[in-house]
N, CA, C and O of each residue as an XYZ file, in Angstrom:
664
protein
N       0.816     -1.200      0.000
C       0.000      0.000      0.000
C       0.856      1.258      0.000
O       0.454      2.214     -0.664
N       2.212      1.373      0.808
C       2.851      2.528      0.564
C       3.803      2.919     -0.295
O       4.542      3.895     -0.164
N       3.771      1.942     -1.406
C       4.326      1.421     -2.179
C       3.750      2.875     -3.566
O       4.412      3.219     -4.545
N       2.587      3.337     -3.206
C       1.343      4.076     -4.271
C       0.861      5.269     -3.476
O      -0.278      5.696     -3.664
N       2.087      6.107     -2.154
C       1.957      6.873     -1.673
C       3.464      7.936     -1.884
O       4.526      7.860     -1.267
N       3.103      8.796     -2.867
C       3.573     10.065     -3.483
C       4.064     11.033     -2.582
O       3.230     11.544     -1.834
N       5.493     11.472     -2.473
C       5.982     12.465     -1.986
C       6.457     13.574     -3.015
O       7.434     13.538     -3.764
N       5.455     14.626     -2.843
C       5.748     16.066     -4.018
C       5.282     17.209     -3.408
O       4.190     17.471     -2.905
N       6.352     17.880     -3.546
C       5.775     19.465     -4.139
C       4.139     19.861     -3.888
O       3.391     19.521     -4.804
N       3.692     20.361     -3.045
C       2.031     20.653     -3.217
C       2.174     21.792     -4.318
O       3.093     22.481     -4.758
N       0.295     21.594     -4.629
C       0.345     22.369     -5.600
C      -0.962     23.164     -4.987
O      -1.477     22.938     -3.892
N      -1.399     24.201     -6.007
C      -2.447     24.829     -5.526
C      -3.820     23.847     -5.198
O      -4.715     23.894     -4.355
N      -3.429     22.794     -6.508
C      -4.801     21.718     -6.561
C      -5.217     21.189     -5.306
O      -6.391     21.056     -4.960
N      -3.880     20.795     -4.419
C      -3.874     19.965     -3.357
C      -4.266     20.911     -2.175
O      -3.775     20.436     -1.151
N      -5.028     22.183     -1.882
C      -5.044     22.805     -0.872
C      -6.183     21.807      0.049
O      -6.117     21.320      1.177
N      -7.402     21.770     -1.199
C      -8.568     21.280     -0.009
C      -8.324     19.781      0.263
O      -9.067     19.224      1.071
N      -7.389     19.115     -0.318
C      -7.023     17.813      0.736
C      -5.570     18.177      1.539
O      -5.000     17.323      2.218
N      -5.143     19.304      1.403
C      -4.104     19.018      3.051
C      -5.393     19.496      3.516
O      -6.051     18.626      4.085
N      -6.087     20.966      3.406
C      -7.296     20.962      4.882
C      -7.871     19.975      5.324
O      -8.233     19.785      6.485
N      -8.026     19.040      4.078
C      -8.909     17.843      4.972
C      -8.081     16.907      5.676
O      -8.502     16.336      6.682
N      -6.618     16.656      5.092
C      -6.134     15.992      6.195
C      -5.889     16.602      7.195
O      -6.338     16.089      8.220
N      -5.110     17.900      7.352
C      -5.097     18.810      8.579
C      -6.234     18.843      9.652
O      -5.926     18.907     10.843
N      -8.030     18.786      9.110
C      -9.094     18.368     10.107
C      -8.731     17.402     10.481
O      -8.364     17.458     11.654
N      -8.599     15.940      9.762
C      -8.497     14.901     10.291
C      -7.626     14.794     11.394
O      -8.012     14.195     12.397
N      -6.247     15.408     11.331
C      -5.239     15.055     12.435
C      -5.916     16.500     13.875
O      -5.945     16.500     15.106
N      -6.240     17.276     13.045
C      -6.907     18.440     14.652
C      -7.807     17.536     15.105
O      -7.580     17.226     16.274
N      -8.830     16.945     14.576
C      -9.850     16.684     15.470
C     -10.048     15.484     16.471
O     -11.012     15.166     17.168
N      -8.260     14.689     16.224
C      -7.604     13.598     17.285
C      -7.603     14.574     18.516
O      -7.938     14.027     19.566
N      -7.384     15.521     18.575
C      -7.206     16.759     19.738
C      -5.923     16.144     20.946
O      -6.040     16.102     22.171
N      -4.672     15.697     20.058
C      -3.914     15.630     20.500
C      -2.420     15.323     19.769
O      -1.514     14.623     20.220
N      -2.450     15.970     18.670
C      -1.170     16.340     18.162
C      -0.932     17.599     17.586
O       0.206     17.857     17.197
N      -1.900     18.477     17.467
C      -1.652     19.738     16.840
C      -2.434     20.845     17.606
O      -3.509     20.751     18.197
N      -1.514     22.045     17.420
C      -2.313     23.266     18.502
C      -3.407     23.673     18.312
O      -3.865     24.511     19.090
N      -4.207     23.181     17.158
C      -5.657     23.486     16.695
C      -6.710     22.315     16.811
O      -6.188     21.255     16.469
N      -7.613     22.221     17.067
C      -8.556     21.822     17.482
C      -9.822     20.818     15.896
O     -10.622     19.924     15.618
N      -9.115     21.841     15.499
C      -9.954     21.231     14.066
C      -8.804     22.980     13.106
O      -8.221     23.972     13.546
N      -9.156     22.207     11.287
C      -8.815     23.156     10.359
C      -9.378     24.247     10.319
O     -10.553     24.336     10.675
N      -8.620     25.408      9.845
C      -8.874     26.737      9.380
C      -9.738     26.491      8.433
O     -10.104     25.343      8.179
N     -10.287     27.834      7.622
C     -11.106     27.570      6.385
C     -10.351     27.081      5.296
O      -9.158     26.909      5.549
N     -10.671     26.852      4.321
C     -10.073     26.216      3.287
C      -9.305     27.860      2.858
O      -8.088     28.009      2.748
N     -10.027     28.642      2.721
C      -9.118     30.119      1.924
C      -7.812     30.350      3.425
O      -6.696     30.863      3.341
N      -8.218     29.997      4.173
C      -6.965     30.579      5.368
C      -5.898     29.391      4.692
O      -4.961     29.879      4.060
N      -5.951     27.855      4.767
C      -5.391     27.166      4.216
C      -4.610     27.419      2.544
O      -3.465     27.130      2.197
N      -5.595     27.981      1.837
C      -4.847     28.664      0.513
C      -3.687     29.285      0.846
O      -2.548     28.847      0.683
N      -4.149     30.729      1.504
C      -3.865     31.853      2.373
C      -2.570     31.267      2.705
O      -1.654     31.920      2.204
N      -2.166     30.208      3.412
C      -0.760     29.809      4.183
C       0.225     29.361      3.245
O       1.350     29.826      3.058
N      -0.545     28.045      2.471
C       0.375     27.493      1.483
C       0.623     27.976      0.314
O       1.247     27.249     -0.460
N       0.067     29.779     -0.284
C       0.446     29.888     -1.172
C       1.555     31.068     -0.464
O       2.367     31.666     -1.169
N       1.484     31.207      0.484
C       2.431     32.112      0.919
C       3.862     32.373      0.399
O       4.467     31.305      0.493
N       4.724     33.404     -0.146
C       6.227     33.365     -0.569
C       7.097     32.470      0.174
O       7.847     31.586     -0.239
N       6.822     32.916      1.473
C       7.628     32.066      1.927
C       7.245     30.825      2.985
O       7.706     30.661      4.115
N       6.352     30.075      2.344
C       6.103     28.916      2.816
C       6.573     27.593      1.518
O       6.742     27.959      0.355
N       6.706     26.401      1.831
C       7.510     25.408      1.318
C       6.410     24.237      1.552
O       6.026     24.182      2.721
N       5.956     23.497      0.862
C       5.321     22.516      1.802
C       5.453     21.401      0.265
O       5.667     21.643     -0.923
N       5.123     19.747      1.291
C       5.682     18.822      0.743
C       4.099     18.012      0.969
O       3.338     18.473      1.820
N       3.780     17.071      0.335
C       2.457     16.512      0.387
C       2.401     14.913      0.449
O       2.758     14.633     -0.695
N       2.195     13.842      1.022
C       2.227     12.560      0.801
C       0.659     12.538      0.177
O      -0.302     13.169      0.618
N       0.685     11.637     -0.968
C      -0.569     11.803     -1.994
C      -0.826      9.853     -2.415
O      -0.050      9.195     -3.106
N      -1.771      9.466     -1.929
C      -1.935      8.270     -2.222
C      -3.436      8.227     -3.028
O      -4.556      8.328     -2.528
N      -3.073      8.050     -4.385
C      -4.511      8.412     -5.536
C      -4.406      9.718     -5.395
O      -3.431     10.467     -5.457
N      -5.626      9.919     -5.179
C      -6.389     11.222     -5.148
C      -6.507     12.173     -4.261
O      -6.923     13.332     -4.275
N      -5.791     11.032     -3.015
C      -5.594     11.629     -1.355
C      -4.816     12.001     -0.531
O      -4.038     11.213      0.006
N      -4.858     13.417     -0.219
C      -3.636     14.122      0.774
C      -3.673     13.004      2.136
O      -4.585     12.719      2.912
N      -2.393     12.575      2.043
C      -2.507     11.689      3.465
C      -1.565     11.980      4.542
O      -1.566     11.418      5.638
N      -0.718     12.941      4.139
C      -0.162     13.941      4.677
C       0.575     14.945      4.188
O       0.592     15.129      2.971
N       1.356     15.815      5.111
C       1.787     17.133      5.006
C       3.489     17.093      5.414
O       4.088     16.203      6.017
N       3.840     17.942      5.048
C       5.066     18.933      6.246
C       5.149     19.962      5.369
O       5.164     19.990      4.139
N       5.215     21.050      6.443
C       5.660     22.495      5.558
C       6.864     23.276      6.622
O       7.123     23.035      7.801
N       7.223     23.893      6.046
C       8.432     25.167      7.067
C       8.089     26.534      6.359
O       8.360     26.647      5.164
N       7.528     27.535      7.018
C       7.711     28.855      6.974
C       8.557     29.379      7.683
O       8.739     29.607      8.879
N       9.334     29.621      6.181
C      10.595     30.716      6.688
C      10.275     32.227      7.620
O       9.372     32.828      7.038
N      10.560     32.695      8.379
C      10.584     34.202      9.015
C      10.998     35.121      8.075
O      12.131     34.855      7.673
N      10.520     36.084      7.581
C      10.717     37.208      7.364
C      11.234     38.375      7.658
O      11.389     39.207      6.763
N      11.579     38.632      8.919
C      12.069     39.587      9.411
C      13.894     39.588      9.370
O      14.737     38.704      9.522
N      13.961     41.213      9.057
C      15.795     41.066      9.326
C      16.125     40.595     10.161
O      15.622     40.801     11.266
N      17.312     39.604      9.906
C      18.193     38.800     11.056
C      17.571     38.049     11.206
O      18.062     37.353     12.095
N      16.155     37.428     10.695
C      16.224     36.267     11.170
C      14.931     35.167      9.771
O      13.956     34.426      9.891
N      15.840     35.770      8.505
C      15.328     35.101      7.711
C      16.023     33.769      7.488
O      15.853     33.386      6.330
N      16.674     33.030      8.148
C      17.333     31.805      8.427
C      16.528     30.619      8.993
O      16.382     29.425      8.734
N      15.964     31.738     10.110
C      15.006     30.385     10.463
C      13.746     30.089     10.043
O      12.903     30.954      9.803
N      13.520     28.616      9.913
C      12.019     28.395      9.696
C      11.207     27.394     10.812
O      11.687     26.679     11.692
N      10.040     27.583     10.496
C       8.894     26.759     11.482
C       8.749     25.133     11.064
O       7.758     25.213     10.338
N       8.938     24.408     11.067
C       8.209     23.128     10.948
C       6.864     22.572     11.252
O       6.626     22.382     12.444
N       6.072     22.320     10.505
C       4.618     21.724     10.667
C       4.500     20.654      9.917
O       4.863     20.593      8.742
N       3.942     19.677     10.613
C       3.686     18.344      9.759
C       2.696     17.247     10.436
O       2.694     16.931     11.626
N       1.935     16.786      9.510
C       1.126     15.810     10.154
C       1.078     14.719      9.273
O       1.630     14.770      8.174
N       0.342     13.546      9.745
C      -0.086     12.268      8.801
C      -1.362     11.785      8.740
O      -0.856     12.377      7.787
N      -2.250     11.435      8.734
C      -3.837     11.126      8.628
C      -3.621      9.997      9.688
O      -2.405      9.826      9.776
N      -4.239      9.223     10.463
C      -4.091      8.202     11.634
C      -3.905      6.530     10.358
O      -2.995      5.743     10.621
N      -4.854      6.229      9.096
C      -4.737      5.346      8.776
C      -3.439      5.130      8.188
O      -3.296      4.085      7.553
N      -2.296      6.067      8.299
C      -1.692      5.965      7.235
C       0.376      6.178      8.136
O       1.519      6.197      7.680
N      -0.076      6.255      9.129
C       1.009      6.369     10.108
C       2.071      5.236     10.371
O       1.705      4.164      9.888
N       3.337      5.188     11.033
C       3.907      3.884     11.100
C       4.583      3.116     10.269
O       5.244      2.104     10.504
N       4.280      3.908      8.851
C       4.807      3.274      7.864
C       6.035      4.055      6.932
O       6.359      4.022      5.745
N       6.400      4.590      7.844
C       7.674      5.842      7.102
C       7.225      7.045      6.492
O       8.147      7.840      6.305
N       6.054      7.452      6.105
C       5.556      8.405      5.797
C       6.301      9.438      6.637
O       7.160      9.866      5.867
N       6.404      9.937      7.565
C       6.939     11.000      8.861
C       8.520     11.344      8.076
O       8.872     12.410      7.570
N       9.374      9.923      8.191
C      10.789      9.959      7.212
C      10.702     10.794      5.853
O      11.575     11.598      5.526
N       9.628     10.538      5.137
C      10.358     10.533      3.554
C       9.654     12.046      3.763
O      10.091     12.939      3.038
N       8.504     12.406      4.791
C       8.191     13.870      4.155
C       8.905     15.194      5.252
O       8.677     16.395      5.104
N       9.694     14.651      6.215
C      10.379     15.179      7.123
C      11.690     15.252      6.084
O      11.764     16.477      5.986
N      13.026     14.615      5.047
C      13.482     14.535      4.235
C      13.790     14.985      3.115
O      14.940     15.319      2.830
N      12.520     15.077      2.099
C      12.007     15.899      1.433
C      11.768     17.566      1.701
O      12.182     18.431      0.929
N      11.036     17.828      2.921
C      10.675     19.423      3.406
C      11.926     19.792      4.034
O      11.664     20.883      4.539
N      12.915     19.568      4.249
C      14.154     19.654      4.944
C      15.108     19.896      3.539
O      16.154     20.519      3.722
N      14.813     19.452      2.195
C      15.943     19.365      0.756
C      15.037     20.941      0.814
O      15.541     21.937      1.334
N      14.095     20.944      0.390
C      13.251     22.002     -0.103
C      13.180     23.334      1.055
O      12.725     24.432      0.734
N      13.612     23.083      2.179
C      13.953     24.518      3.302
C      15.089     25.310      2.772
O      15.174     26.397      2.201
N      16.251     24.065      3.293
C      17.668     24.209      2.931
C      17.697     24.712      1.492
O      18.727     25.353      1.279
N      16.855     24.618      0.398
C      17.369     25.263     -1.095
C      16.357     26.743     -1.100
O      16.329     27.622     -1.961
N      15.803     26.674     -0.201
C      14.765     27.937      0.082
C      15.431     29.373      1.177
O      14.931     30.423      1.580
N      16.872     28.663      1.351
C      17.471     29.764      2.581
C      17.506     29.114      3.507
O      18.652     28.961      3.931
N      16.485     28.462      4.245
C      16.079     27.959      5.738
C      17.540     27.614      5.934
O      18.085     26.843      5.144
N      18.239     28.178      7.008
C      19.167     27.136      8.031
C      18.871     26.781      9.066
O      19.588     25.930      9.592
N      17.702     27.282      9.781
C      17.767     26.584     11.119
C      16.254     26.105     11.064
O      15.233     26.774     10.903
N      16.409     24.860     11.231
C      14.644     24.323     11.089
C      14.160     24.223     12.910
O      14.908     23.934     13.844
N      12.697     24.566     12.968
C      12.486     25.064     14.555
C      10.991     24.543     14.445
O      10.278     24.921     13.516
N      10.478     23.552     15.546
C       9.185     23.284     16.148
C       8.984     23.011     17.010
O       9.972     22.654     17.653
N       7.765     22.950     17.665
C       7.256     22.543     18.541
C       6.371     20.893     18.716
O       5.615     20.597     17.790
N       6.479     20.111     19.645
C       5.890     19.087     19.581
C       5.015     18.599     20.968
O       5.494     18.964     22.041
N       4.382     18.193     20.984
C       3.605     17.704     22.667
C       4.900     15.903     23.153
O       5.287     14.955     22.469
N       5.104     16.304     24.607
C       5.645     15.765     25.124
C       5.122     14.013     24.756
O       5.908     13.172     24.319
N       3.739     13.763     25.032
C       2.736     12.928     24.839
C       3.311     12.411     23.302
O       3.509     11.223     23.553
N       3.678     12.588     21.931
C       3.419     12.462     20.787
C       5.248     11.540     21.027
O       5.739     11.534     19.899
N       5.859     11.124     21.640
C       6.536     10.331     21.909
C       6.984      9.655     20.199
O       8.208      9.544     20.120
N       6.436      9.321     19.220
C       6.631      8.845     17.694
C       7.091     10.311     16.839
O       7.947     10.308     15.954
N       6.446     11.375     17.230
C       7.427     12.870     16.637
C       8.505     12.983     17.151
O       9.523     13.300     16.536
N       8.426     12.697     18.571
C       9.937     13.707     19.181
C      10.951     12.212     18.671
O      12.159     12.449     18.646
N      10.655     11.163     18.391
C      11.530     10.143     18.391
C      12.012     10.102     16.975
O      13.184      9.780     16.783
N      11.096     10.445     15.782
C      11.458     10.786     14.429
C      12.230     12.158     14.336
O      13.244     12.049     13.646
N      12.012     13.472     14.869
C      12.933     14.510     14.806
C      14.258     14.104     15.790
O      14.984     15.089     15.921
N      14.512     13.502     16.156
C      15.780     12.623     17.479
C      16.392     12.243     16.027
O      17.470     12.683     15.631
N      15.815     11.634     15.514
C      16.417     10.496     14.379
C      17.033     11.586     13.097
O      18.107     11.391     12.528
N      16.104     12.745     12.803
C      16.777     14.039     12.099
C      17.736     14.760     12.203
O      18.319     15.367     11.305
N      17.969     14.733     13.376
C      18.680     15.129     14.134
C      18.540     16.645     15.178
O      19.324     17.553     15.453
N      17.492     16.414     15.448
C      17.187     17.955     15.916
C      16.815     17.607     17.427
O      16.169     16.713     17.975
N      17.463     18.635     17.809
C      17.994     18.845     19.266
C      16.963     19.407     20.450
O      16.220     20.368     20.251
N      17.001     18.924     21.281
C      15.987     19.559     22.005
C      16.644     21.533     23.065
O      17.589     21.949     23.736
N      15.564     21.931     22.606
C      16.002     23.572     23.004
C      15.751     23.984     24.676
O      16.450     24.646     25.444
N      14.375     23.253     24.878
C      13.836     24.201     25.757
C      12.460     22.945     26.076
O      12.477     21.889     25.444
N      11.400     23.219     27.049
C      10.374     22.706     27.729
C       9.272     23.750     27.808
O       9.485     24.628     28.644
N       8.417     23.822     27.285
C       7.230     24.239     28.157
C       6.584     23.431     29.078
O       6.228     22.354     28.600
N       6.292     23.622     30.363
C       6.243     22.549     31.061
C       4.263     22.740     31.763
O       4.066     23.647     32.571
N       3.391     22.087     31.459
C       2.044     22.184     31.320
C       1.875     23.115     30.375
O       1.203     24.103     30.669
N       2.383     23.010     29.198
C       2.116     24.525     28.456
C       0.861     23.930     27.508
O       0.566     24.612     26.527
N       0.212     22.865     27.717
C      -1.427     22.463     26.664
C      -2.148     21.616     27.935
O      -1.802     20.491     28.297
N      -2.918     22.190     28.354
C      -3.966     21.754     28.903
C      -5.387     21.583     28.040
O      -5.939     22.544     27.504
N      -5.809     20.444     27.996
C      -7.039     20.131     26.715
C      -7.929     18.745     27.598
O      -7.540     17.883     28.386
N      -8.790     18.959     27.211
C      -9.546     17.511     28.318
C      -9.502     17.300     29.200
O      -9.889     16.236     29.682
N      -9.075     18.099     29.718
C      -8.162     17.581     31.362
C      -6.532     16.717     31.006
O      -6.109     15.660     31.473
N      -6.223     17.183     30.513
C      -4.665     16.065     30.256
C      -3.559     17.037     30.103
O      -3.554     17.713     29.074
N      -2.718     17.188     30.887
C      -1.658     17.789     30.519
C      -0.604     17.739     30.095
O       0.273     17.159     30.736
N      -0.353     18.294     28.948
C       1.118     17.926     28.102
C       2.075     19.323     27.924
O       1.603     20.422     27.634
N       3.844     18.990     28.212
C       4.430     19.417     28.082
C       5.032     19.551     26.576
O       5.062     18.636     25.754
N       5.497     20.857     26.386
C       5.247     21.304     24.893
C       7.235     21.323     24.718
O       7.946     22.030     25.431
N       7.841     20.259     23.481
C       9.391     20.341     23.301
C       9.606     21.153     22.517
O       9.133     20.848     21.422
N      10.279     22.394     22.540
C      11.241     23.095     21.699
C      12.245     22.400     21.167
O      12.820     21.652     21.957
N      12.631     22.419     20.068
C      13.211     21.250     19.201
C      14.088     22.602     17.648
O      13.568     23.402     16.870
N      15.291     22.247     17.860
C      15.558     22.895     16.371
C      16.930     21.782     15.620
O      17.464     20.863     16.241
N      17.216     22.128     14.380
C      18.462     21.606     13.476
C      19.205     22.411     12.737
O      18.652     22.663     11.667
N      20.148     22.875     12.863
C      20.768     23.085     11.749
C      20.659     22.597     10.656
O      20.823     21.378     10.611
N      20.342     23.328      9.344
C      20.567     22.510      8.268
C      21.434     23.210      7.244
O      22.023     22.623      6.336
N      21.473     24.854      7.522
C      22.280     24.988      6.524
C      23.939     24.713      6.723
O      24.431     23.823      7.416
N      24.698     25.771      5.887
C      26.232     25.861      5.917
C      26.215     27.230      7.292
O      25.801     28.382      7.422
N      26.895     26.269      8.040
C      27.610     27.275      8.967
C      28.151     28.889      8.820
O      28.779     29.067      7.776
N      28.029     29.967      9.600
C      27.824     31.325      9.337
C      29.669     31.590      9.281
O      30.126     32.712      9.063
């Protein structure tokens, strides 16, 4: 089966299936800081952005996941970028996380990005263990920084170098 799951370049076509995978992974209400997706135009709105990058896992017809990095804009600190990425739940476990963590990391690094920077929930134990494996370092703790259901999770600051040294 993952054999017929596509790592590319999003395109404009693909906006309303990352939103729909993006609902799908918010409305687990425990891997991403949103609760459910933006509108589909806020979703346009992000990924057609200059300086956003995003990478798509596409099986048929279906966004089955994401990663993107928005670069910063501001002087001094157009180096760094954000990391965001998710996977749909049926489709997890199977290297998907690798090849589009890989991919959005070729496509930062040729975009400027040198320092790739996210956030992850303490709880999500399969992210922080795939960015470990990227090599990205842990920064910092928010410590109860997501309270949701009653469950509290500590939030990892996490970054990598990727470009050429200053």
């Amino acid at each position: 089966m993952m054999a017929n799951v596509t790592i590319r370049r999003s395109t404009k076509e693909d906006v309303s299936g990352v939103r729909d995978a993006l609902d799908s992974v918010a409305r687990e209400r425990k891997f991403l800081a949103m609760l459910e997706a933006p509108t589909l135009e806020s979703v346009e709105g992000f990924v057609t952005q200059p300086n956003v990058v995003q990478v798509v896992a596409v099986e048929g017809d279906l966004v089955v996941g994401w990663a993107d990095v928005q670069r910063m804009d501001s002087v001094g600190f157009e180096h760094r970028g954000f990391l965001g990425m998710g996977i749909v739940s049926t489709h997890r476990r199977r290297g998907l996380g690798n090849r589009l963590l890989t991919e959005v990391t070729t496509l930062a690094r040729n975009f400027g990005v040198a320092r790739l920077e996210l956030e992850v929930f303490l709880s999500n134990q399969a992210a922080v263990s795939l960015y470990q494996r990227h090599g990205f370092r842990l920064e910092g703790q928010l410590t109860r920084g997501r309270i949701i259901d009653g469950i509290v999770d500590d939030i990892l600051v996490m970054s990598r170098w990727i470009g050429e040294e200053p």
